[in-house]
N, CA and C atoms as an extended XYZ file, in Angstrom:
276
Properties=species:S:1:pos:R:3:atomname:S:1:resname:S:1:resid:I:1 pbc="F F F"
N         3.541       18.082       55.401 N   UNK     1
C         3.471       16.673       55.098 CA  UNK     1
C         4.626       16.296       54.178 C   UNK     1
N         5.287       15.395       54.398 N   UNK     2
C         6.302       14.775       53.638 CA  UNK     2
C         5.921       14.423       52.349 C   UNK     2
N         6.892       13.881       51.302 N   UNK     3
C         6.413       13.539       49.748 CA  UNK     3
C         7.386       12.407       49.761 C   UNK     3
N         6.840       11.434       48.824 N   UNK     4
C         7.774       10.553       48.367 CA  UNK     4
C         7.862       10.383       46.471 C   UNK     4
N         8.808       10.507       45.916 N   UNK     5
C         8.674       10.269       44.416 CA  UNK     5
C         9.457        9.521       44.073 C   UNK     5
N         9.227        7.535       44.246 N   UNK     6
C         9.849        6.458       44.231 CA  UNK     6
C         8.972        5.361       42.719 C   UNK     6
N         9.781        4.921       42.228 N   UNK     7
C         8.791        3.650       41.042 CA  UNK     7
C         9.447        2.595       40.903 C   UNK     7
N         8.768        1.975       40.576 N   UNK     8
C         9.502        0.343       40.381 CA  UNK     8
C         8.984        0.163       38.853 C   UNK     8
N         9.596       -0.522       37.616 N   UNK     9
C         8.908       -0.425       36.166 CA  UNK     9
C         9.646       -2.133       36.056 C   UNK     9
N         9.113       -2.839       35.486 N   UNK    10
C         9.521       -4.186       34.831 CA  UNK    10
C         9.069       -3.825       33.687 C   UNK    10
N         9.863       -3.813       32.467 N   UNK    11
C         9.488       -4.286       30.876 CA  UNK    11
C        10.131       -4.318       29.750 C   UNK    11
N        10.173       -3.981       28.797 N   UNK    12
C        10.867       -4.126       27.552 CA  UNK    12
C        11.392       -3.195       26.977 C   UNK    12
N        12.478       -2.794       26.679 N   UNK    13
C        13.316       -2.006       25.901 CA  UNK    13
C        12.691       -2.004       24.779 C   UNK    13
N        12.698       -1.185       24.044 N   UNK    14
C        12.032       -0.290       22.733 CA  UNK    14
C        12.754       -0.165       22.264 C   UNK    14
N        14.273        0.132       22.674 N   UNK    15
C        15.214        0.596       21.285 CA  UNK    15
C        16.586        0.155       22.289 C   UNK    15
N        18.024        0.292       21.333 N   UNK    16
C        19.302       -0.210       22.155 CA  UNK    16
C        19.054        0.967       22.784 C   UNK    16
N        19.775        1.088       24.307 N   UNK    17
C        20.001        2.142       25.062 CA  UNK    17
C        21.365        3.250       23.764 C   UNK    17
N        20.650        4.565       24.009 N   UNK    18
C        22.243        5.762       24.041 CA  UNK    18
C        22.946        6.050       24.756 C   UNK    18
N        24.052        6.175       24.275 N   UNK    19
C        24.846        6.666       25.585 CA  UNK    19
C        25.584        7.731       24.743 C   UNK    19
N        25.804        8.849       25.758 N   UNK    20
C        26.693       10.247       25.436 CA  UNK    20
C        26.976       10.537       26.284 C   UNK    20
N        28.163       11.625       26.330 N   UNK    21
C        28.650       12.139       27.553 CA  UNK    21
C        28.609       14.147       27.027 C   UNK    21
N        28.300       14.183       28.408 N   UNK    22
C        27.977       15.754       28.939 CA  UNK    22
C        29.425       16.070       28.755 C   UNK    22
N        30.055       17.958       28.253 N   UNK    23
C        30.890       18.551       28.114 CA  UNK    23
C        31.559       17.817       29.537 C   UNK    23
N        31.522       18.186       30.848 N   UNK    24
C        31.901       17.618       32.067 CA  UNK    24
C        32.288       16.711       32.159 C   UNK    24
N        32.236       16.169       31.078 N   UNK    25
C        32.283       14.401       31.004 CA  UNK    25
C        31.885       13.149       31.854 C   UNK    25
N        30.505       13.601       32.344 N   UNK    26
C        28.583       12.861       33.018 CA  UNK    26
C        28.312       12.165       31.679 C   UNK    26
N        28.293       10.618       31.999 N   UNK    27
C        28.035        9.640       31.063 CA  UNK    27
C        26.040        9.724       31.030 C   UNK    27
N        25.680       10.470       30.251 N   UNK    28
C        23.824       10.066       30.367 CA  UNK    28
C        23.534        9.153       29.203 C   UNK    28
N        22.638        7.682       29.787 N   UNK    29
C        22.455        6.656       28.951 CA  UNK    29
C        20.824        6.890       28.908 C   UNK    29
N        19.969        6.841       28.091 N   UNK    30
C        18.810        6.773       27.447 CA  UNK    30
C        18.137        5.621       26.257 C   UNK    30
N        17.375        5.414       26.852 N   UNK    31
C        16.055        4.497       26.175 CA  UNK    31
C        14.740        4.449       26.845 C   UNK    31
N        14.050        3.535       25.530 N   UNK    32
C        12.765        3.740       26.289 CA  UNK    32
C        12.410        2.131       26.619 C   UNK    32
N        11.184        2.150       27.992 N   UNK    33
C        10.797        0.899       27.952 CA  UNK    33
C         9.144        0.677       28.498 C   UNK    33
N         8.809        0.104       27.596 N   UNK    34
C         7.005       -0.329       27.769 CA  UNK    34
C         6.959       -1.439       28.585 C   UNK    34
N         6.175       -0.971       29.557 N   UNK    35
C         5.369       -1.385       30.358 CA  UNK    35
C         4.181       -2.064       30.385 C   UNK    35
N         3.976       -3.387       30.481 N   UNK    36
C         2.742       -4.329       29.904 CA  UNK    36
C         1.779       -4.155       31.212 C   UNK    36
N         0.445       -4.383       30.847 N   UNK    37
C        -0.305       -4.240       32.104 CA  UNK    37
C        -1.769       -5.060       31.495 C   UNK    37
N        -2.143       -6.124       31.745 N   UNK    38
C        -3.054       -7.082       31.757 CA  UNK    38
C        -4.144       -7.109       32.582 C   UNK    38
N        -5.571       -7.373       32.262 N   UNK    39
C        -6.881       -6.945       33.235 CA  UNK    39
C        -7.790       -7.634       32.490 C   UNK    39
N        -8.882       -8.592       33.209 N   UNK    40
C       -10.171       -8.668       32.887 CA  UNK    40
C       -11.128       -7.664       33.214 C   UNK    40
N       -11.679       -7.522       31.714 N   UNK    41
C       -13.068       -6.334       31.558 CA  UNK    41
C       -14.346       -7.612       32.516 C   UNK    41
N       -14.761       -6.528       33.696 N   UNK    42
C       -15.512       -7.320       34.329 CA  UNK    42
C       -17.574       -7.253       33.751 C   UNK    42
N       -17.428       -6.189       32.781 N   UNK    43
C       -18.780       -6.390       32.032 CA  UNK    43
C       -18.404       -7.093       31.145 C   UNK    43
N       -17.767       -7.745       30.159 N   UNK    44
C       -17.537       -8.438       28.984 CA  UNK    44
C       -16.834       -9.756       29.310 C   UNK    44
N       -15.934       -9.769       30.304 N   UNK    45
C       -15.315      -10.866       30.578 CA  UNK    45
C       -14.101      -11.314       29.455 C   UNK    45
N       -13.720       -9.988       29.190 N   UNK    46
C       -12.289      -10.559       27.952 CA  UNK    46
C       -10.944       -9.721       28.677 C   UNK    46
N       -10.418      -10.446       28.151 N   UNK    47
C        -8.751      -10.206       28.728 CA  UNK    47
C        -8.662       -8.862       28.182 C   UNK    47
N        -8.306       -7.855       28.941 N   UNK    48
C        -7.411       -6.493       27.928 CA  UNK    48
C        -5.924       -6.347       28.308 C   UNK    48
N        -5.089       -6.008       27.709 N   UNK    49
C        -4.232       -4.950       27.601 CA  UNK    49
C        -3.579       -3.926       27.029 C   UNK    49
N        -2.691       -3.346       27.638 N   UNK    50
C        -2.430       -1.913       27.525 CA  UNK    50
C        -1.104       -1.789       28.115 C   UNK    50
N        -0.325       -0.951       27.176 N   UNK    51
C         1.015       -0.249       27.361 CA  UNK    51
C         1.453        1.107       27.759 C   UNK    51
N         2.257        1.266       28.633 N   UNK    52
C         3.011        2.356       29.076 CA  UNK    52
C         3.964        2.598       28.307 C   UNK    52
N         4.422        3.661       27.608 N   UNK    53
C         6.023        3.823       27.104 CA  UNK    53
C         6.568        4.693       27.919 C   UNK    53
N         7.431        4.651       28.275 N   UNK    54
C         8.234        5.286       28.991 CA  UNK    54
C         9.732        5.741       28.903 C   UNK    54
N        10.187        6.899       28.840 N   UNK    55
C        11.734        7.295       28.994 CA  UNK    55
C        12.374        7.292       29.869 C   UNK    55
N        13.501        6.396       29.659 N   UNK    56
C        14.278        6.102       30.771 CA  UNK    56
C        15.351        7.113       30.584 C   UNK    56
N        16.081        7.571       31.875 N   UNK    57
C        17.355        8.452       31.915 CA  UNK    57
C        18.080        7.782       33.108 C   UNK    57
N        19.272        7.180       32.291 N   UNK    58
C        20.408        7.024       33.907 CA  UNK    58
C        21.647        7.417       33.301 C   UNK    58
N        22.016        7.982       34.723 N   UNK    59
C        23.555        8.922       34.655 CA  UNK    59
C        24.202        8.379       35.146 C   UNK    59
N        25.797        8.720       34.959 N   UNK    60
C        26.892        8.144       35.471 CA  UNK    60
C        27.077        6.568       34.753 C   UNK    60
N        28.036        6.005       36.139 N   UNK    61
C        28.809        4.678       35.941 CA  UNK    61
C        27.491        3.810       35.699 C   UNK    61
N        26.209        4.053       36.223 N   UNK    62
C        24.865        3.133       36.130 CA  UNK    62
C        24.581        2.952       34.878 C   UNK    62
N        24.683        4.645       34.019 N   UNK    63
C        24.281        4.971       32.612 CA  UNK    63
C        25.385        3.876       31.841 C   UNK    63
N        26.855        3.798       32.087 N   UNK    64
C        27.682        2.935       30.813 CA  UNK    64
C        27.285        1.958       30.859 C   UNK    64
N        26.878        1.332       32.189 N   UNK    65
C        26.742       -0.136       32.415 CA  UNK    65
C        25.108       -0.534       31.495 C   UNK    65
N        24.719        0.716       31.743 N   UNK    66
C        22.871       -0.201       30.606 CA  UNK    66
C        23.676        0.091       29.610 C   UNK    66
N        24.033        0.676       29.173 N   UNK    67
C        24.783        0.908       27.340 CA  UNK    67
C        25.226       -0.423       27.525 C   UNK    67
N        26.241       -0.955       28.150 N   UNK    68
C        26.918       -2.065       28.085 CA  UNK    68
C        25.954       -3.319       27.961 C   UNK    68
N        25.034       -3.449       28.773 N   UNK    69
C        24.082       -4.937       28.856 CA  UNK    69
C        22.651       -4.958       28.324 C   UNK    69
N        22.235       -3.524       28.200 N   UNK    70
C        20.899       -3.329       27.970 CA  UNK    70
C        20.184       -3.631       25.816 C   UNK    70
N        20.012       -4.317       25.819 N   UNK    71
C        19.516       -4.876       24.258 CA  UNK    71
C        18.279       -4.444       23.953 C   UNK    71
N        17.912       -3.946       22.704 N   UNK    72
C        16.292       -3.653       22.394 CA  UNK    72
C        15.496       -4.882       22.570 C   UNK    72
N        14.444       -5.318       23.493 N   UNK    73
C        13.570       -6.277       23.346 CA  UNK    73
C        14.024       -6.839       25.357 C   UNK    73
N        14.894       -6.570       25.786 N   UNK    74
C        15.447       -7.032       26.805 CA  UNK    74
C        14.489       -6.832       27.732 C   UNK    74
N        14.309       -7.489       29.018 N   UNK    75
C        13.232       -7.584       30.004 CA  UNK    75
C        14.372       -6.580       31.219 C   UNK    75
N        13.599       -5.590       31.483 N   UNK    76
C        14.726       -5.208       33.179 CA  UNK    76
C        13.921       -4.306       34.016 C   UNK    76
N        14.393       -4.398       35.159 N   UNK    77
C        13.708       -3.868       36.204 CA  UNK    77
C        14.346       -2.090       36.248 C   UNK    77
N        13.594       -1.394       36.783 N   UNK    78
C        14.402        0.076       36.909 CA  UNK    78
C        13.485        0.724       38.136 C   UNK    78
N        14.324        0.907       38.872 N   UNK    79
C        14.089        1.955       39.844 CA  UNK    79
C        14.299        3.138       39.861 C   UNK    79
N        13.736        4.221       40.200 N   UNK    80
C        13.814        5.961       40.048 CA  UNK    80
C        13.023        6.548       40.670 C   UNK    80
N        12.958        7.501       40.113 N   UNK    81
C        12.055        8.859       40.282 CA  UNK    81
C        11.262        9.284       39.249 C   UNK    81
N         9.977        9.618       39.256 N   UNK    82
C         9.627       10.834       38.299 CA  UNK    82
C         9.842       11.938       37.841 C   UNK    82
N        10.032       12.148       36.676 N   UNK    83
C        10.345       13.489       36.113 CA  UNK    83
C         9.540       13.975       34.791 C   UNK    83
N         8.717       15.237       35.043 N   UNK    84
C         8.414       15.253       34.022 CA  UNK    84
C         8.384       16.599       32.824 C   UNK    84
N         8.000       16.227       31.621 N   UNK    85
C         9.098       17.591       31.138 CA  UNK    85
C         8.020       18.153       29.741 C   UNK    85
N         7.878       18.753       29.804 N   UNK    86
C         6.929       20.364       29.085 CA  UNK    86
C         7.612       20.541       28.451 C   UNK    86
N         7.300       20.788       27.351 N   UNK    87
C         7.368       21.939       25.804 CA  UNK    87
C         6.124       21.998       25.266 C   UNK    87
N         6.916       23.565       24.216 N   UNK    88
C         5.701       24.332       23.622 CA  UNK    88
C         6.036       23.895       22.003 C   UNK    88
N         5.613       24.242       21.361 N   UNK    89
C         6.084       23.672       19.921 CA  UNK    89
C         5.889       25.252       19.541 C   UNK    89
N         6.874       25.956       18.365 N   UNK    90
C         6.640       27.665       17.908 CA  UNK    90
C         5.420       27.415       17.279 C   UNK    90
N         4.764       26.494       17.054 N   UNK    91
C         2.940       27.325       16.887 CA  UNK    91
C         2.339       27.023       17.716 C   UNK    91
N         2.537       27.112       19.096 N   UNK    92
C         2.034       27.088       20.179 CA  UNK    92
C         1.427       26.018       20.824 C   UNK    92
C-alpha cells in the first residue's frame, strides 16, 4: 500500500525566523508557528480553543526568502512533510 506524508498549517510565527548556513553552504531557516484551532463543547455549549506549536524547517533559496519576509506574529501558510525527532536526555 502506498503512503502519503503531505500538511497544510495556517498560523502565527512565535519568534523571527533563523537563518544559518550548513558547512556546504545549505541555507536552513527555522521558526516556530502555532496553530489555532476553535470548537464548540457540545455538552456545555462554550467555545474552546487550543494550540499547536510547531517547528518549522525550510532549506535552501525557500529558507532565505522566510528569513527575508517572515516577522514574529506574522500569519503564513506552509506546506511540507512530517518529521519527527527523538532524544534521550543523560538521565534517561
Amino acid at each position: 500500500m502506498a503512503s502519503l506524508n503531505r500538511v497544510f498549517l495556517i498560523g502565527n510565527l512565535t519568534r523571527d525566523p533563523e537563518l544559518r548556513y550548513l558547512p556546504s553552504g545549505s541555507a536552513v531557516c527555522e521558526f516556530g508557528l502555532a496553530v489555532n484551532r476553535t470548537w464548540f463543547d457540545q455538552k456545555s455549549g462554550e467555545k474552546k480553543e487550543d494550540v499547536a506549536f510547531v517547528e518549522i524547517v525550510v532549506w535552501a533559496k525557500q529558507g532565505e526568502m522566510c528569513a527575508e519576509y517572515l516577522k514574529k506574529g506574522r500569519s503564513t501558510f506552509v506546506e511540507g512533510r512530517l518529521q519527527f525527532e527523538q532524544w534521550q536526555s543523560q538521565d534517561g
